[in-house]
N, C-alpha and C positions, 0 to 999 in steps of 0.2 A: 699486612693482610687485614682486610674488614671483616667482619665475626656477618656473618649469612643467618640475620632472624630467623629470617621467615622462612629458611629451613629446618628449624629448630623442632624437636620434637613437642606432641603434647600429648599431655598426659591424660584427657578428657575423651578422648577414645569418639567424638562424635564429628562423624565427616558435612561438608557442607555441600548441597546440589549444586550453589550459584556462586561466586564470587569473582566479582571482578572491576569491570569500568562504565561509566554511564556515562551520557551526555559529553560524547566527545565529537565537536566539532571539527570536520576533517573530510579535505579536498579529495571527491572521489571522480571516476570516469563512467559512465553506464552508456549499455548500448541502445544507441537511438536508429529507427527504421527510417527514420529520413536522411541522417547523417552520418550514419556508422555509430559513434559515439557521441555523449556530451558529459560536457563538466558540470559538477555541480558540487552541493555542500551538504553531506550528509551527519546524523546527531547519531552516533553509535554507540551501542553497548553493548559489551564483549563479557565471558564469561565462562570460567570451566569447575568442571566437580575439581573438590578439594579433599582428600583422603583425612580421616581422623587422627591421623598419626602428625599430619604436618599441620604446624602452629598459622602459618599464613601465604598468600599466594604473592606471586614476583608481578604488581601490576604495569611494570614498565614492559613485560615483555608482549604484553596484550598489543602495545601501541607497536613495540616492532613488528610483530607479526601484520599489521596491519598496513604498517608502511610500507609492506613486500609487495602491496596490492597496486594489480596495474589496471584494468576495466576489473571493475566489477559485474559477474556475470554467475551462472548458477558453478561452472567447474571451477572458480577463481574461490566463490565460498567457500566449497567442500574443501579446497586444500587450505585455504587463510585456517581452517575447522582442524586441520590435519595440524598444520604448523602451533594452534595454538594449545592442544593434546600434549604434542611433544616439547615445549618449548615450558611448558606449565606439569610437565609428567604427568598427567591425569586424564580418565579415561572416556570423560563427556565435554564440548566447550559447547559454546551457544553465542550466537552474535545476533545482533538486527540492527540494520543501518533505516535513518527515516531521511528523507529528504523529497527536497521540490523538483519534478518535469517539467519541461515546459515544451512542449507540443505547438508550434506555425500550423496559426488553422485560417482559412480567409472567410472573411463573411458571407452570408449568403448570396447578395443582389451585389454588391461594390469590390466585390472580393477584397477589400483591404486587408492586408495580412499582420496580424500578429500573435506573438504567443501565450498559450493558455498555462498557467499554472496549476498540475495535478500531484497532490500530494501522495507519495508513494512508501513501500518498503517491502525490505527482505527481510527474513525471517527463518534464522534455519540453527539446526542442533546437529552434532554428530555424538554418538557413542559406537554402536557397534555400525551403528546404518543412519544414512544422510537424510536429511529431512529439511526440506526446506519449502518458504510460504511467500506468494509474494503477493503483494496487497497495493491498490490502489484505494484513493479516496477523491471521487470524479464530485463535481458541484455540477448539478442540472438546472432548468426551469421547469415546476410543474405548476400545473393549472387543475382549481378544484372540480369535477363534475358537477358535487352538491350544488355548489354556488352559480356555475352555470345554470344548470338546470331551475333554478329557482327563482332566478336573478332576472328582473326585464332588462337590463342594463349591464354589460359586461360580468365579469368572476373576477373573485380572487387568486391571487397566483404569489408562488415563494419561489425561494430557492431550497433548493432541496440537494442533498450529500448523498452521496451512494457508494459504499465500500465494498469492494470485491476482492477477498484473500482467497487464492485457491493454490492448491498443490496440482504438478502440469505432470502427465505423463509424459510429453513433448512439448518445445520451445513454443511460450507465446510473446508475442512485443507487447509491450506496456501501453501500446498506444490501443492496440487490439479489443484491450480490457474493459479501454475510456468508451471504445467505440459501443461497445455492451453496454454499459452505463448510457450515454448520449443518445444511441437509439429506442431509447426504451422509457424515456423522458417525455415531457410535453416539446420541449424542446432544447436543445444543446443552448450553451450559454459565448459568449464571445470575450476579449478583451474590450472591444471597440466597436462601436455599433455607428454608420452614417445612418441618417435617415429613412432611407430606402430600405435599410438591413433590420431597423427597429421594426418600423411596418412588419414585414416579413417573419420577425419572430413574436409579435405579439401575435399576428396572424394565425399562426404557426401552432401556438400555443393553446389558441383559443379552438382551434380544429384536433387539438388530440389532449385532454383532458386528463389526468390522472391523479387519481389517492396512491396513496403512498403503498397501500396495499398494490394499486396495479402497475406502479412502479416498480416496488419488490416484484413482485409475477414474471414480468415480461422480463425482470436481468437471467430470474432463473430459467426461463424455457430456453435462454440463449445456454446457460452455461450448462444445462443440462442434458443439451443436445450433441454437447461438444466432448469430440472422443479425447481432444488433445489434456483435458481437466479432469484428474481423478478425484478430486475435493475442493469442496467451495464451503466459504459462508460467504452471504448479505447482509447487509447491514445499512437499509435507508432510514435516513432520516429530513423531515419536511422541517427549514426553519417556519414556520406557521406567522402572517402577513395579519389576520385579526383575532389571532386567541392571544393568551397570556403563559402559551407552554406551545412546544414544540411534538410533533407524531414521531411514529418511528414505527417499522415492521423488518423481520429478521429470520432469515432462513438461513440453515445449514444441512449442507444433505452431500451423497456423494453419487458418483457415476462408476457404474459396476460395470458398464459395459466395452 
């Protein structure tokens, strides 16, 4: 018989919120709208309250609980959430898995097809009641008005990040989110641009102008119209093409309706 530490009592009487595993890389399945599913590679960090009486938590059970997992999806969370309560005796756990999408988008003019990379994640707690957040982080093109407008000669333009975490009253697909983001850009961005398609997005770019300010605006009149989203925050950020720092504008708000 092996003597069980980190069942052992303590005597320090003070419980912990958080403990547990981080940065665990590890093959998962998430549901794709174009192809039912895809595989990909998510960095996870798993975690449950720890009661003041026990000296430390079992981190190998974090990783079983999680090898139980088949697609990941929001009812596969809540119970991996379940499994790792019981499996850890404790009465909050918390996980967030981060990982790459990759979305077949085809170009504007050549339609050449490949895929976009969108960094994503879930985000959820159980205690008494499930809670759970999912988040994309879309990379756009915007183009500056100022510089337009002032400019005889073309504008300046970046790449710009758009983070979108909302809690869903109803199911949305990941690609949904990107499309929020994409639309609400100067212009959506590509893997692979022919000629044809470059024209078309410089073009593109240079006909819808946006500050980072009217980026942020247009993601939320999208999410804020939308019954399926009980909570959002934004989170743009412009990498800036001639300052020596980067913009950024940030809303959070929810939908009562």
């Amino acid at each position: 018989m092996m003597i069980d530490v980190q069942s052992q009592k303590d005597l320090r009487g003070i419980a912990i919120q958080k403990v547990g595993i981080k940065d665990l890389n590890w093959p998962i399945v998430v549901m794709d709208r174009a192809n039912k599913t895809q595989t990909t590679i998510a960095k996870i960090t798993a975690a449950a309250e720890l009661k003041g009486d026990m000296r430390g938590t079992h981190m190998s059970r974090f990783i079983e609980a999680i090898d139980e997992l088949n697609v990941v999806g929001p009812k596969e969370i809540e119970r991996l959430l379940d499994r790792i309560k019981e499996k850890l005796d404790s009465q909050k756990a918390y996980v967030r898995f981060d990982f790459p999408y990759f979305i077949n988008k085809r170009t504007p003019v050549t339609e050449t097809l490949a895929p976009l990379k969108v960094d994503c994640y879930f985000e959820a707690e159980k205690g008494e009641k499930f809670d759970l957040k999912v988040g994309v982080i879309v990379p756009v093109h915007t183009l500056c008005p100022c510089s337009k407008e002032i400019s005889e000669y073309g504008a300046h333009n970046q790449r710009s990040y758009v983070t979108i975490e909302v809690r869903m009253r109803r199911f949305m697909w990941i690609e949904e989110l990107v499309e929020i983001a994409e639309s609400s850009a100067s212009c959506p961005l590509y893997s692979i641009l022919k000629r044809p398609d470059e024209k078309w997005v410089t073009e593109r770019a240079y006909q819808n102008p946006r500050f980072v300010e009217d980026l942020l605006r247009e993601v939320v009149v999208k999410i804020s119209g939308d019954k399926r989203i009980k909570w959002y925050k934004v989170f743009v950020e412009s990498i800036e093409s001639i300052h020596n720092h980067n913009a950024f504008a940030y809303i959070e708000g929810e939908n009562t309706k």
